[in-house]
N, C-alpha and C positions, 0 to 999 in steps of 0.2 A: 710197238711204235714204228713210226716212220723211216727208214734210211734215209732219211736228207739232212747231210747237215745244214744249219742255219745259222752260226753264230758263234761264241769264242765264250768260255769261263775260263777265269782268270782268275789268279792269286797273289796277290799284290807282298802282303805282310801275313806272317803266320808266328806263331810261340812254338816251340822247340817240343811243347806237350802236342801239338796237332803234328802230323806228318803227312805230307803230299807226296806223292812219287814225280817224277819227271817222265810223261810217255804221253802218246798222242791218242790216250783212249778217250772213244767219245762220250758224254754225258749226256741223257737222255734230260731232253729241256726241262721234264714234270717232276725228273727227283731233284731239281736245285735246293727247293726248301727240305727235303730229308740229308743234302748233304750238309747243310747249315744246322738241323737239330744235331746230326751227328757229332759236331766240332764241337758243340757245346753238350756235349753228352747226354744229349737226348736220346729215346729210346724211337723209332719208327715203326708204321705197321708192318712193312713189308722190310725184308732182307735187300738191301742194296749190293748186289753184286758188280763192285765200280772200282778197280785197282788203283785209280787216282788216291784214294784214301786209306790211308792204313792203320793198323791199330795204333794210339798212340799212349801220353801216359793217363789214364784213368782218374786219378785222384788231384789233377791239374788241369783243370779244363781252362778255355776262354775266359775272360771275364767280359768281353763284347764280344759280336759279328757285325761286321757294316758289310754291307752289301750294298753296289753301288749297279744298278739297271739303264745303260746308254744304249739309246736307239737310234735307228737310222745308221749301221754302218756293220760290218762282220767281226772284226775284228779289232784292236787299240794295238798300236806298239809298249806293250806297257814291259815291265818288269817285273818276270816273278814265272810262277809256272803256269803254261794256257793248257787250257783243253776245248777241242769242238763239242759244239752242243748238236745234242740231237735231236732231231724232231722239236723245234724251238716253239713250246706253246706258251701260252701267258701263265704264269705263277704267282703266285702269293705266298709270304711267309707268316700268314695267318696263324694258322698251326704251331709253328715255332714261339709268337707272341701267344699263344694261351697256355701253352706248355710253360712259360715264363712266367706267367699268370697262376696257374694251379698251383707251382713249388715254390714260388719264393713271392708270395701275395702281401705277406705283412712287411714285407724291407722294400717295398713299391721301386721294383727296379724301371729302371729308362728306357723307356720303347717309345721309336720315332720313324714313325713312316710318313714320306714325303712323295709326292708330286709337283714341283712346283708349275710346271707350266699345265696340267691340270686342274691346281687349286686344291691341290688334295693333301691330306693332313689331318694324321691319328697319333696323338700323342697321351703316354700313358705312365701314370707312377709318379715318379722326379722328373720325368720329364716339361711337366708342363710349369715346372718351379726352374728350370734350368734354361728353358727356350722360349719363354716366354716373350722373351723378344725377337723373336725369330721374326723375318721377314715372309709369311707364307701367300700372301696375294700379289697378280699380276701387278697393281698399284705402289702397294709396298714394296714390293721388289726394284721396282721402275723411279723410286723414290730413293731408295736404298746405294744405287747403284750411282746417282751423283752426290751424295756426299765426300767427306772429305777424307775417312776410313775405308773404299770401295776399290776393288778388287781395279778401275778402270785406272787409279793411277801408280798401279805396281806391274799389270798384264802389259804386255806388247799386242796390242792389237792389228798390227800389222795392214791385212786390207779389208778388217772389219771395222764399221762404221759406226761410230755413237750418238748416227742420227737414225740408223736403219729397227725397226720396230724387229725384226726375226733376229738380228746381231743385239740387238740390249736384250731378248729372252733368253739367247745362249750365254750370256753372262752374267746374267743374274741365276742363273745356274749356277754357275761358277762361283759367284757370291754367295750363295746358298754352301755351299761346299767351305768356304774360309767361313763363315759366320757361327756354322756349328764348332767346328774345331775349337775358334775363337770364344765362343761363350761356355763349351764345355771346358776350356782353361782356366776360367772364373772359378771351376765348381769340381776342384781333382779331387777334391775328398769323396763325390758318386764313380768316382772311376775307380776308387781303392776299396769300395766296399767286396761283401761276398757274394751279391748277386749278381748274374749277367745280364746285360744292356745288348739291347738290339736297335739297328740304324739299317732302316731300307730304304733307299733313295732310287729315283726314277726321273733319269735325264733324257732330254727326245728334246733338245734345242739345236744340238746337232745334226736331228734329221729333219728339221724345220731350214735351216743352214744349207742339208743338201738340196730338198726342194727349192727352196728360193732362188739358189744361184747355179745348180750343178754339180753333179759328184766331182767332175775333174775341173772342177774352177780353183782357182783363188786364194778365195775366201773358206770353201769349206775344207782344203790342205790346211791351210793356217787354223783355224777354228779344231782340226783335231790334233795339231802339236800342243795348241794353247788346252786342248782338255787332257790330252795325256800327261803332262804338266802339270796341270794340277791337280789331276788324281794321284798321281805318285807324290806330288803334295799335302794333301789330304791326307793319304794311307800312312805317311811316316809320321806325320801331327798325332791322328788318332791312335796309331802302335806307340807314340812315346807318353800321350798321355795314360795309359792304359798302362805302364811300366812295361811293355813288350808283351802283354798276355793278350793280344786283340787279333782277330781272323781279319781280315778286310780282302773282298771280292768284289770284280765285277766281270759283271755280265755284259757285252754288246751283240746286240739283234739287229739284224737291218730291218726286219720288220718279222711278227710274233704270227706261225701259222694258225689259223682258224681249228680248232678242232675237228676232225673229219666225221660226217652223220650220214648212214643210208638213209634215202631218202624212198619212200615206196610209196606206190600208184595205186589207187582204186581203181578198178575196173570201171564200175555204176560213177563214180567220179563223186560220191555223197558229198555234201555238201554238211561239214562238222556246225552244229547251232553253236555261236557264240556264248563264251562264259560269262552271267554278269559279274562275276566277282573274277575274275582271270588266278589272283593272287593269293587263293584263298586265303580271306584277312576277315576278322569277324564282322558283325555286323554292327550297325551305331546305337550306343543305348539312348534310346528315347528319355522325355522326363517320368513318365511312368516306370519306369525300372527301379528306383530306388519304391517305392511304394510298393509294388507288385514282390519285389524282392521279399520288405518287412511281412507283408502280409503272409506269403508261404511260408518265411523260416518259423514266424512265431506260432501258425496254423500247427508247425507239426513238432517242434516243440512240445504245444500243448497236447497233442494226440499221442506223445509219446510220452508223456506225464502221466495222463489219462488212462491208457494201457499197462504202464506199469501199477499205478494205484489198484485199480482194476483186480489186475494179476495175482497184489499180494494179497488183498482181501479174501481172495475167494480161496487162495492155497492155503490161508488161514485160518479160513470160516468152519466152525463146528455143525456137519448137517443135520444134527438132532436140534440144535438148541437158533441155531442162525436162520435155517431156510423153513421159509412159512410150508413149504411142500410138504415136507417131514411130518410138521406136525398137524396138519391137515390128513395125513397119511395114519395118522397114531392115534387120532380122534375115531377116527371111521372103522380102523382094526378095535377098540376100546366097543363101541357100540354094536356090532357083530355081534 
């Protein structure tokens, strides 16, 4: 991977069964989700050679990971132990949700993966019993945000505006952040069970904030007190709900590098024929498919009926007494 750092992980809250070390080793950006199966005692494909994590107690894992992904900035002043990321490329903890998936399928543990200023949202298990009020559209959020339970009459807004469209996104982020905590309070009997719950969220209202007015403005100083804030707000809700067995992370990227591809030249400069199907995805069944379909299975079916009857007749059959040849054959030796 790349030598460049790009970015800060960070460990907010942790259980006494995980252990972090305190050092400024870097973390290579693509194993974030193998350190997150790790905490929760998954197994990974490759060996992560990373001294940030240590062995810890085995037979006391997590009972959550939140992970929280803030874009647009390097680092948070947060609380807890940092590490620089390395080579910052985009991740998924995909992986970690199927592995979640595979071991513990019949107790439908809580998997909630969030974008909000995307619109993006996979929720899975108890989850969709537990969040189901969850605010996940730009609308709803924007809706959300002036009632009379919203984060805009507890936050100091300072010199962000509750008329400006990119200041109500960064806070309804924010809201997003109190609403889960909040409805996961409703429901502490899924936080006490024996399955683990996974929470990945994905903030970039912040780097929406530095675009719009400037890194050294203002607005986006205050806008990242008010997110550090409430992220150490958040991570202490979620570790108290959770009786203190919950990981919670976050990651800040200024922005996620590109994957690096050689790129190579044709000499003749050929000109590649377009794929009609690019994605290779099947083709569409027509109304004759179901027809065509019956007609082959039953076809061979019966050929294969057919073949067996066949079969056992003849491995049955007596050639003196059965086959006309025989005795055509005995007639003619008879008259000799």
């Amino acid at each position: 991977f790349l030598g460049v750092c790009g970015g800060e992980f960070s460990i907010l809250r942790s259980p006494q069964s995980v252990v972090f070390r305190d050092g400024s080793w870097p973390i290579p950006g693509e194993r974030i989700p193998d350190v997150a199966a790790l905490t929760m005692g998954f197994s990974v494909e490759e060996d992560l050679p990373w001294p940030g994590l240590a062995v810890g107690d085995l037979f006391h894992r997590p009972r959550a990971t939140v992970l929280v992904t803030v874009k647009g900035v390097d680092k948070l002043p947060v609380k807890g132990f940092s590490y620089p990321i390395e080579n910052a490329v985009p991740f998924s903890l995909d992986s970690v949700a199927n592995a979640i998936h595979s071991l513990f399928s019949e107790e439908t543990p809580v998997v909630l993966q969030l974008a909000p200023s995307e619109e993006r949202v996979y929720m899975v298990g108890k989850a969709n019993a537990v969040f189901e009020d969850l605010s996940v559209t730009l609308r709803q959020l924007r809706n959300r945000l002036f009632q009379d339970s919203s984060v805009l009459s507890s936050l100091p807004l300072n010199s962000l505006s509750r008329s400006n469209e990119v200041d109500l996104l960064f806070l309804s982020e924010l809201q997003v952040l109190h609403d889960i905590a909040s409805l996961l309070s409703r429901h502490k009997h899924l936080a006490k069970d024996h399955s683990p719950d996974l929470y990945s969220l994905e903030l970039s209202g912040l780097e929406e904030v530095g675009k719009h007015y400037g890194e050294d403005s203002q607005q986006f100083k205050d806008a990242s007190q008010i997110l550090v804030n409430s992220l150490q707000k958040f991570a202490d809700e979620m570790f108290n709900l959770y009786g203190g067995n919950a990981v919670v992370e976050v990651v800040a990227v200024k922005e996620f590098n590109s994957p690096l591809s050689r790129k190579t030249r044709s000499i003749l400069q050929a000109s590649q024929p377009t794929k009609e199907n690019p994605y290779n995805l099947a083709y569409p069944y027509n109304y004759d498919y179901s027809v065509i379909f019956n007609i082959v299975l039953w076809m061979m079916i019966g050929l294969a009926l057919a073949v067996i009857v066949i079969s056992y007749n003849l491995w049955n059959m007596d050639p003196g007494y059965d086959s006309i040849i025989y005795r055509m054959t005995n007639q003619k030796i008879r008259m000799d």
